[in-house]
Backbone as CSV, one residue per row, in Angstrom:
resi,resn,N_x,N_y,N_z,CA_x,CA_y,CA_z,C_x,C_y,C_z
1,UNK,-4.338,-17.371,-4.089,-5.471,-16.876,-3.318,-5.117,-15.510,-2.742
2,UNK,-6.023,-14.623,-2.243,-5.455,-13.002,-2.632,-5.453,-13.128,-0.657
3,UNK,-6.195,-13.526,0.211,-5.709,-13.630,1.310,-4.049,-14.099,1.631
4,UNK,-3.606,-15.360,1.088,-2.603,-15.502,0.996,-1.365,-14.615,0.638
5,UNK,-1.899,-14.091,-0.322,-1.025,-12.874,-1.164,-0.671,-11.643,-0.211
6,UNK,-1.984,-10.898,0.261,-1.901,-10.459,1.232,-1.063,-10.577,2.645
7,UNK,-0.961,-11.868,2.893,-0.473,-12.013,3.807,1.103,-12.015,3.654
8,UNK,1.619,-12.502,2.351,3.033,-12.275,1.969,3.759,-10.867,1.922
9,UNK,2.635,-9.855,1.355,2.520,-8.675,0.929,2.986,-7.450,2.685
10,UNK,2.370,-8.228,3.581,1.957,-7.719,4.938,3.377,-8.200,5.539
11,UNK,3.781,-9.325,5.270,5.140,-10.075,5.706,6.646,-9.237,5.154
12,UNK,6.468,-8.570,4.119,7.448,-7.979,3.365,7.546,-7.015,4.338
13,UNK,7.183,-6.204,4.147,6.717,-4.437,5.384,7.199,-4.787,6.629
14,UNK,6.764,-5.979,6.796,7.279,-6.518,8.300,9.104,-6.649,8.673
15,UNK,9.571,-7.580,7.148,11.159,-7.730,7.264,11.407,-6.712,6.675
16,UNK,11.081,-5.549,6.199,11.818,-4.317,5.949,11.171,-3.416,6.086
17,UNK,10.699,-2.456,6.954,10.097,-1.681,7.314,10.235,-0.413,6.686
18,UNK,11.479,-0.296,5.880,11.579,0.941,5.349,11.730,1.028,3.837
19,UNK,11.216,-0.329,3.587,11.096,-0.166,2.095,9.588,-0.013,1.480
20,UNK,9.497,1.447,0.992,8.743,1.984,0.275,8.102,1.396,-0.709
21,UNK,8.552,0.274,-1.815,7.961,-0.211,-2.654,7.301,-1.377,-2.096
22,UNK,7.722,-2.299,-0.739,6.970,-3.348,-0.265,5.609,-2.694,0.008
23,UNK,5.217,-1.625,0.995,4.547,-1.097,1.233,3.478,-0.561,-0.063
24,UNK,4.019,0.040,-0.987,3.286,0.413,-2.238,2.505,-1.212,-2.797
25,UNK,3.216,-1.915,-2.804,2.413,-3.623,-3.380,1.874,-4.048,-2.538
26,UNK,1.634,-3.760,-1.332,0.937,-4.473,-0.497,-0.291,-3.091,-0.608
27,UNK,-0.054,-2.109,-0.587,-1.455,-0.951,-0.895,-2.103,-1.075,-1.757
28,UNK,-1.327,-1.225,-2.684,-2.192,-1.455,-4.298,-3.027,-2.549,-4.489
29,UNK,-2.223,-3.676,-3.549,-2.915,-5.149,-3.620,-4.271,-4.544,-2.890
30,UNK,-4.241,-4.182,-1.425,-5.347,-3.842,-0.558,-6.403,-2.806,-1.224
31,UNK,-6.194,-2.172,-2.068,-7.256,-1.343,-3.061,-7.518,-2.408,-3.647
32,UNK,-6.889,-2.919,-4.668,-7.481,-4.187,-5.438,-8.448,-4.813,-4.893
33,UNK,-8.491,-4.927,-3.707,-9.222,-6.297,-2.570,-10.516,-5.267,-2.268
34,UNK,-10.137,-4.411,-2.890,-11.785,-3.257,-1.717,-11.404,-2.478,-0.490
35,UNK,-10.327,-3.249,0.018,-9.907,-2.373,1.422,-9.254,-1.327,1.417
36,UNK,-10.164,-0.243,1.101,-9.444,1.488,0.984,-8.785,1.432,2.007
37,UNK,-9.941,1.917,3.672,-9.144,2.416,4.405,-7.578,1.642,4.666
38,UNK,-7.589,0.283,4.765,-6.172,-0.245,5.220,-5.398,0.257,4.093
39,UNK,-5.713,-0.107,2.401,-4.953,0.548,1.740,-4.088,1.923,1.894
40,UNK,-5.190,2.898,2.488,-4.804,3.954,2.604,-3.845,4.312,3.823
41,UNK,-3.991,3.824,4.878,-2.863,3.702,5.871,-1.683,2.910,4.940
42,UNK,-1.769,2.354,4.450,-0.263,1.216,4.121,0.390,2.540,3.171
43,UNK,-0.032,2.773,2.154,0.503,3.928,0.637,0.656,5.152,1.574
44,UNK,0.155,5.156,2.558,0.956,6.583,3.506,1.899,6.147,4.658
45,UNK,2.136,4.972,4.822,3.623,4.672,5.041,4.504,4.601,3.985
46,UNK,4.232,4.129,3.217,4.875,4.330,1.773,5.540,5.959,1.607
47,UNK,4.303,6.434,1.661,4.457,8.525,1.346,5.740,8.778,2.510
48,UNK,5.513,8.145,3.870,6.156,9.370,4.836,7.472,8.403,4.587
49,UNK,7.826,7.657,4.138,9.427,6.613,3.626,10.094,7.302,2.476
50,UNK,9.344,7.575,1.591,10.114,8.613,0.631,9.258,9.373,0.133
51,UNK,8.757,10.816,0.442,7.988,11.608,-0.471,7.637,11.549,-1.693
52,UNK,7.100,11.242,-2.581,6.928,11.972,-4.145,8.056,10.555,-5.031
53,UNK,7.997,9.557,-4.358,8.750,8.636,-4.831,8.116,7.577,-5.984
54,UNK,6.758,8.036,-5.880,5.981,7.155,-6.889,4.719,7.687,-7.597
55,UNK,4.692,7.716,-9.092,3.436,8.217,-9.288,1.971,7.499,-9.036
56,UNK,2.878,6.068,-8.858,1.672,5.233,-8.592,0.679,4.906,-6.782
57,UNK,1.915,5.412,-6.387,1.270,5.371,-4.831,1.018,6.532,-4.824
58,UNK,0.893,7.784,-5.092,-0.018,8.920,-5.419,-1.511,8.635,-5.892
59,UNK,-1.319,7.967,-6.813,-2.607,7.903,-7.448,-3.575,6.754,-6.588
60,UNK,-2.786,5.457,-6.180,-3.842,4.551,-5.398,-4.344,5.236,-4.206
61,UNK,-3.026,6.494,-3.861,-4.129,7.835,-2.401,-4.957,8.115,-2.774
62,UNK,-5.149,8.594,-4.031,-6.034,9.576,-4.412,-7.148,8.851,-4.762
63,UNK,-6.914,7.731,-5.123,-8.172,6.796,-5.180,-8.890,6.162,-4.454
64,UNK,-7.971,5.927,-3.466,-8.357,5.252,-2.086,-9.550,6.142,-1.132
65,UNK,-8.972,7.531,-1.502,-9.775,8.971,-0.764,-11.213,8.623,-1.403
66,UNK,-11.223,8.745,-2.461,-12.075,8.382,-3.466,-13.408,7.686,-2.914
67,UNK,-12.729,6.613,-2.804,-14.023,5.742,-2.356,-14.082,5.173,-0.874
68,UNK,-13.396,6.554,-0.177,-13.961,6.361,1.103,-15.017,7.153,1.612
C-alpha cells in the first residue's frame, strides 16, 4: 500500500538524515503519489546533501516544478 510505503520511505530520512539517496526514493515515491510540492521539498534535501549527485533527482525537480 503506497501510504505504507511512504511511511517507510519518510522513516529512512529520519534514521539517516544525510543520506541523499533515502531522500531521492522517498521524492520520487511522493511525485509518483501526486504530491509535487512535498516531493519537491524532500529532492531538495536530497540537492543541498550532495549537489549534482543524481541525474534522477534533477529531473523529478524539474518535474515536480512542472506541475506545480
Amino acid at each position: 500500500d503506497n501510504e505504507k510505503i511512504k511511511q517507510h520511505f519518510k522513516k529512512a530520512t529520519e534514521l539517516d538524515a544525510k543520506d541523499q539517496f533515502a531522500f531521492l526514493l522517498y521524492g520520487a515515491h511522493l511525485f509518483k503519489l501526486g504530491d509535487y510540492k512535498e516531493a519537491l521539498e524532500v529532492l531538495k534535501k536530497a540537492e543541498a546533501l550532495k549537489p549534482n549527485f543524481s541525474a534522477a533527482n534533477k529531473y523529478y525537480i524539474g518535474a515536480s516544478l512542472k506541475y506545480l
